[in-house]
C-alpha positions in Angstrom: -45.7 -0.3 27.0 -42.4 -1.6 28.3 -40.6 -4.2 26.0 -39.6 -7.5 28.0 -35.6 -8.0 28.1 -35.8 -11.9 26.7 -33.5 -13.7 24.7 -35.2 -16.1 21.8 -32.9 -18.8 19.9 -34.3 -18.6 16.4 -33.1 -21.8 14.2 -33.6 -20.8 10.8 -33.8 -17.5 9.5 -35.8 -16.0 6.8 -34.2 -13.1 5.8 -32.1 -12.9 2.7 -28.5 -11.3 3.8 -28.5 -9.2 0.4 -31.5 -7.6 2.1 -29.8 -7.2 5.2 -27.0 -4.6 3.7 -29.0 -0.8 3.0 -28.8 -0.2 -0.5 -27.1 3.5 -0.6 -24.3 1.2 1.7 -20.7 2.6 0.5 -19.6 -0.9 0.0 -22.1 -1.8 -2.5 -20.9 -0.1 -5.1 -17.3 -0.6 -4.1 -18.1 -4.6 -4.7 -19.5 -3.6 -8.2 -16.3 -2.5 -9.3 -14.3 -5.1 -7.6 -16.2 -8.0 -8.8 -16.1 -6.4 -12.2 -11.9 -6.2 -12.3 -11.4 -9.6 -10.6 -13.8 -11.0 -14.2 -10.9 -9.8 -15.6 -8.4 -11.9 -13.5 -9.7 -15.4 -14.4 -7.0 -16.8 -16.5 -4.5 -15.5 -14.2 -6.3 -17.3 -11.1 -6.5 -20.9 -13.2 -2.5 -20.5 -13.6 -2.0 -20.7 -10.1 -4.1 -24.0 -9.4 -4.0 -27.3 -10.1 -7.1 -28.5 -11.9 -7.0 -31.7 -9.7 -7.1 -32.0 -6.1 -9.4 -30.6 -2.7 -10.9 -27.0 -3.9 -8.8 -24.2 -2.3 -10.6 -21.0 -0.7 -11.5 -19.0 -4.2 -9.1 -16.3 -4.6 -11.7 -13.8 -5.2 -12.9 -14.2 -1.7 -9.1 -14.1 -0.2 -9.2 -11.0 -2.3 -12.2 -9.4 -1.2 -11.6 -10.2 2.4 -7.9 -8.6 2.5 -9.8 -5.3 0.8 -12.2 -5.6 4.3 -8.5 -5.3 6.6 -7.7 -2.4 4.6 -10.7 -0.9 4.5 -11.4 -1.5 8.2 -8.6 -1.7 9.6 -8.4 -4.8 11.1 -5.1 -5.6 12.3 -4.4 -9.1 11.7 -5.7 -12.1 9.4 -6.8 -13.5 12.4 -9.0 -10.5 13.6 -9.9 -10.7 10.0 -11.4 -14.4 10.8 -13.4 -13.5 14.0 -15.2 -10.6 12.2 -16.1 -12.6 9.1 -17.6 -15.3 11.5 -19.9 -12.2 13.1 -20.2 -9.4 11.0 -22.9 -10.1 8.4 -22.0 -6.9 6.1 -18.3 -8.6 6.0 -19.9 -12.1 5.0 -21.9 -10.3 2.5 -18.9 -8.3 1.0 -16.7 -11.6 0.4 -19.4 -14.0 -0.9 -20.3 -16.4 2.2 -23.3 -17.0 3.5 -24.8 -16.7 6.9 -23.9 -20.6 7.6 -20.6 -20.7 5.8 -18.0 -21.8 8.2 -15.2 -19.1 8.3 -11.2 -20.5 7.3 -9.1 -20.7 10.0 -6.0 -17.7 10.1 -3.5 -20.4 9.4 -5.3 -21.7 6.5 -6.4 -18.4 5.0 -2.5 -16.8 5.2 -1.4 -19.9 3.3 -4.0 -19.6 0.6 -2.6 -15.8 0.6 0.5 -16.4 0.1 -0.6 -18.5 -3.5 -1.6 -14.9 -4.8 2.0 -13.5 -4.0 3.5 -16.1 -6.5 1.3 -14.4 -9.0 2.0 -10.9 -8.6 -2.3 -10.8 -8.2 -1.6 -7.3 -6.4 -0.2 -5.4 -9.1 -2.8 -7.4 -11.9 -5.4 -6.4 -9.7 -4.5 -2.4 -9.4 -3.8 -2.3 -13.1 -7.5 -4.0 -13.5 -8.9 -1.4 -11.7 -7.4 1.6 -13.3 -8.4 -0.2 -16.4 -12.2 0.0 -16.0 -14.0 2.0 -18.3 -15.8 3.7 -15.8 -12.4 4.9 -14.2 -10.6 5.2 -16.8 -12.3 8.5 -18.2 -11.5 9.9 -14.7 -7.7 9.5 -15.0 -5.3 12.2 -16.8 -2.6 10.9 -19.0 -0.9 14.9 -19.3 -0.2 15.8 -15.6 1.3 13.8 -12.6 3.3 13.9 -9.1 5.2 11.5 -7.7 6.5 10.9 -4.0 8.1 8.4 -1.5 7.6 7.4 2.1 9.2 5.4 4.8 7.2 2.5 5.7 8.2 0.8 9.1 9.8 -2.0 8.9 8.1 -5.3 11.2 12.1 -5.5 13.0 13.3 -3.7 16.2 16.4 -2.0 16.6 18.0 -5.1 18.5 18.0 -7.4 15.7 20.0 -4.7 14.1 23.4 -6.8 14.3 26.8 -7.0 12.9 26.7 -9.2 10.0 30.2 -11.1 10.8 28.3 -12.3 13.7 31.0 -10.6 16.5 30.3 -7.5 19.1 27.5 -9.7 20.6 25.1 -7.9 22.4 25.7 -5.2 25.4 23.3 -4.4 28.2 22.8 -5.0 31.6 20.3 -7.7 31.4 22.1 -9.7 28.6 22.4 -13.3 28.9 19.5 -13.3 31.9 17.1 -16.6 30.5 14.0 -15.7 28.6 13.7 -11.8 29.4 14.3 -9.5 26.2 17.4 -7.9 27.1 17.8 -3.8 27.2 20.8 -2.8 24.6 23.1 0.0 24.9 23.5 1.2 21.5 26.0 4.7 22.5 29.0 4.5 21.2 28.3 1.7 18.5 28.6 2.3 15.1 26.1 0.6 13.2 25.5 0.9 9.3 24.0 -1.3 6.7 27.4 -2.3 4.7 27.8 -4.1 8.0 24.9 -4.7 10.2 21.8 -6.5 9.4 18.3 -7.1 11.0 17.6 -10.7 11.4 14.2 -10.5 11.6 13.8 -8.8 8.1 17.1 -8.9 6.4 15.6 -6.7 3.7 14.8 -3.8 6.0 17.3 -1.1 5.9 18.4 1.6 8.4 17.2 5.2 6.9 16.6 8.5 8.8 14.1 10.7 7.3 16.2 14.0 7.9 19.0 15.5 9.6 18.2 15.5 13.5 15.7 12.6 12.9 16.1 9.5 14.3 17.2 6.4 12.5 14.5 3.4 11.8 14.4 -0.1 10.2 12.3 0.4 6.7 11.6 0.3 3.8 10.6 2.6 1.3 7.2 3.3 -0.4 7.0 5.0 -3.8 3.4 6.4 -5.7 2.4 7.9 -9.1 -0.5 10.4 -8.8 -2.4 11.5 -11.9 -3.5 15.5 -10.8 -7.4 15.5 -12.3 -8.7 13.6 -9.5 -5.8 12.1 -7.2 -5.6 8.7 -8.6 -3.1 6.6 -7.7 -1.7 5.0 -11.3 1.6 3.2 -9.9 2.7 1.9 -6.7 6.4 0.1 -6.0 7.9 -0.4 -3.2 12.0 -0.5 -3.1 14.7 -0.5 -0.6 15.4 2.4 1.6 18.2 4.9 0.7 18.8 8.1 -0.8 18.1 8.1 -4.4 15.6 5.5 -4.6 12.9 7.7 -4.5 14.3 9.6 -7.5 15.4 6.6 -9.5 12.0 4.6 -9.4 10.1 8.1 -10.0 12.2 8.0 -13.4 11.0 4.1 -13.7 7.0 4.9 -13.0 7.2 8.2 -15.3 8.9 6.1 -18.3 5.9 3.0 -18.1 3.2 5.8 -17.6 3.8 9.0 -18.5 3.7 10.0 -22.1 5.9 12.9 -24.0 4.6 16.2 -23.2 3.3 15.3 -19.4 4.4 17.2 -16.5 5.6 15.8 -12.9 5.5 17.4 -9.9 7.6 16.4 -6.8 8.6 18.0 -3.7 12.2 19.5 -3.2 14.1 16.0 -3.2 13.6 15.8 -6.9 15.4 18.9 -7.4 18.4 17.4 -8.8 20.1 17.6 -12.2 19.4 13.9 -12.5 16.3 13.3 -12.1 15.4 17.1 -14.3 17.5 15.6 -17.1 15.7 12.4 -17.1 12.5 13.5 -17.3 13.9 15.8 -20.0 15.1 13.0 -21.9 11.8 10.9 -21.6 9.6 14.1 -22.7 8.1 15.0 -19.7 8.8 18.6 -17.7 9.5 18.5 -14.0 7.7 20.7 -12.5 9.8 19.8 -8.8 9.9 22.5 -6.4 12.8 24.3 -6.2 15.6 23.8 -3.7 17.3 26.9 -3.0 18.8 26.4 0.4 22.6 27.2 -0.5 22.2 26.2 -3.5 20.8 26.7 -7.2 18.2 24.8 -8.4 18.1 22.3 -11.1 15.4 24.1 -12.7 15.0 27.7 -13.9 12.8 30.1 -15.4 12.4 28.9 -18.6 9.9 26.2 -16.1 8.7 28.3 -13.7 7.4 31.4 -15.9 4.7 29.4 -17.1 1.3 29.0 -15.2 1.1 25.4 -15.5 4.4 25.2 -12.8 2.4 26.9 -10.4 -0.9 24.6 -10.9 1.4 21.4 -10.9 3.1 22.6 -7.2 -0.2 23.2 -5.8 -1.8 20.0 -7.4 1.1 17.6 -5.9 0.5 18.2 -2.7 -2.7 15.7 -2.6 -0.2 12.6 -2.9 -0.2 13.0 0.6 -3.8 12.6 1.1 -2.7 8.5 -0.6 -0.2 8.4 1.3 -1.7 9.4 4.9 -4.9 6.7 4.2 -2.3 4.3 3.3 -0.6 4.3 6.5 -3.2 5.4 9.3 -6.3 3.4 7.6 -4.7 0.8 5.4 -2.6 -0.1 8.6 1.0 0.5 7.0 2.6 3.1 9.0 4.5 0.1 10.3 3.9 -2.9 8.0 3.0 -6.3 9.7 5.1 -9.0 7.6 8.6 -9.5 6.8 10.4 -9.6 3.5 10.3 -6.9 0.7 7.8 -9.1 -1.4 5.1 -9.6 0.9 5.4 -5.8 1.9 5.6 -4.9 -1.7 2.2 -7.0 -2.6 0.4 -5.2 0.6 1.4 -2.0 -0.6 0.0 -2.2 -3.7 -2.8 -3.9 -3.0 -3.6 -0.9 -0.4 -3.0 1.3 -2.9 -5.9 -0.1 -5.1 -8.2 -0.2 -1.5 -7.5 3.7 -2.1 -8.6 3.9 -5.4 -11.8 1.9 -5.1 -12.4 4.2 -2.1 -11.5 7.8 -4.4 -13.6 6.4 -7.4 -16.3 5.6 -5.3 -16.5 9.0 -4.5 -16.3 10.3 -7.9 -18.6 8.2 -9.5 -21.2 8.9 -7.1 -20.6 13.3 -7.5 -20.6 12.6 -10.8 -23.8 10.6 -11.3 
């Protein structure tokens, strides 16, 4: 028979929320693992509070619930907040109840920004990687590294000269409350001189010749080739040798002597192929013959392995594109290199958790 459309107010509920969440659910073995790397982070949570004084909101919980944006790309803190006071699988996956009262946005950012102080992001990724579990699925012999522009959270028009002169042009300029078009032909602008006020440490960088010029900053990750694990993530200013200079940096505090590293054409330089001569390693970079002679010869490229490591170093991308269209960092939402750095890398470990996930369960 027909079921009658009636709505019943039910005061108490008798169902346990753990029973609620299905038991193959992705997320249930993703909490294992983050539960079992944030044990790990104790100490480094007492440092950064007071043992007198109102409880704050347990940093495990901020942490947990700031894997949910990534994960689910939810958009803002705030979003964040109106999920958490609906969705039961996200109160499960933080550690509130069904009757907990949510933290207001304002309150929750502030807690947040506690964990920047202690560099919790980068603690956390390295307590990941250092699980036993996901440690035997990492290779300490073969990596790639690579670089990406991350949009920076600053328009064009607070691009301006830093001596404060050539004020603004455009037809609407000056016109109360409305946001003023600007004429930028004809205006040279560079970063020796100009400056974005909104995010003074965003810096203009084009991608490529005939590209167009944007306010960023620059992204930079360490793949290990067995199973596309991320084992470094920095994030540095945008111009044109940072990404060779901090691959040097991630290859010297990870990579032993003997280990290959692949990278795209960009790291064909004599530069960057002496230093990772002179810390052991063997670039395996693509070669960049465009008018001109590569860094690297046949004495590299003769061997197998070259070939293996060029085909290998193209899954860095796979990082990089979940990074930006699912961890919601194609164009970053705060402001200053710090708090974009600590998102990165916290985003960075959301992909891991994700990949190891994935392994753990083909593997058994």
């Amino acid at each position: 028979m027909r079921g009658e459309d009636q709505r019943s107010e039910v005061l108490f509920s008798y169902v346990r929320l753990e029973s609620r969440i299905p038991t193959d659910h992705p997320l249930r073995a993703i909490r294992t693992l983050i539960d079992e790397a944030l044990n790990g982070l104790s100490r480094d949570f007492n440092k950064l509070y007071a043992r007198d004084g109102r409880p704050s909101i347990p940093p495990e919980r901020l942490l947990r619930a700031l894997l949910l944006q990534a994960f689910y790309t939810v958009r803002s803190e705030r979003q964040l907040m109106e999920q958490l006071n609906y969705n039961l699988l996200f109160r499960w996956f933080v550690g509130l109840s069904a009757d907990d009262q949510v933290w207001n946005a304002t309150v929750f950012c502030k807690n947040r920004d506690r964990l920047l102080d202690g560099d919790i992001a980068a603690k956390f990724f390295a307590s990941v990687l250092n699980l036993p579990q996901v440690r035997k699925l990492l290779s300490g012999e073969h990596f790639s590294v690579d670089g990406t522009l991350i949009e920076a959270w600053a328009s064009m028009k607070s691009f301006v000269p830093k001596d404060g002169g050539d004020p603004p042009s455009g037809k609407d300029h000056g016109s109360g409350g409305r946001n003023a078009e600007r004429d930028f032909h004809g205006e040279k602008r560079k970063n020796d001189t100009h400056f974005s006020t909104t995010d003074p440490d965003a810096r203009l960088f084009r991608k490529g010749a005939g590209k167009e010029a944007k306010l960023c900053h620059m992204g930079h990750l360490m793949m290990e080739n067995r199973n596309g694990l991320i084992v470094d993530a920095r994030l540095t200013e945008a111009n044109g040798t940072a990404e060779r200079s901090t691959a040097l940096d991630m290859i010297e505090d990870n990579a032993r002597p003997g280990s290959t590293v692949g990278g795209d054409k960009n790291y064909d330089t004599a530069d960057f192929v002496a230093g990772c001569r002179e810390r052991g390693c063997t670039p395996h970079v693509s070669q960049n013959n465009a008018n001109r002679r590569s860094a690297i010869d046949a004495r590299t490229t003769r061997h197998p392995g070259y070939r293996i490591s060029t085909i290998k170093r193209k899954r860095i991308e796979e990082p990089f594109g979940w990074m930006k269209t699912v961890g919601g960092l194609r164009k970053t939402r705060h402001r200053g290199r710090g708090l974009v750095e600590w998102f990165f890398v916290l985003t960075a470990a959301a992909y891991n958790l994700i990949r190891v996930r994935k392994l753990l369960a083909a593997t058994g």
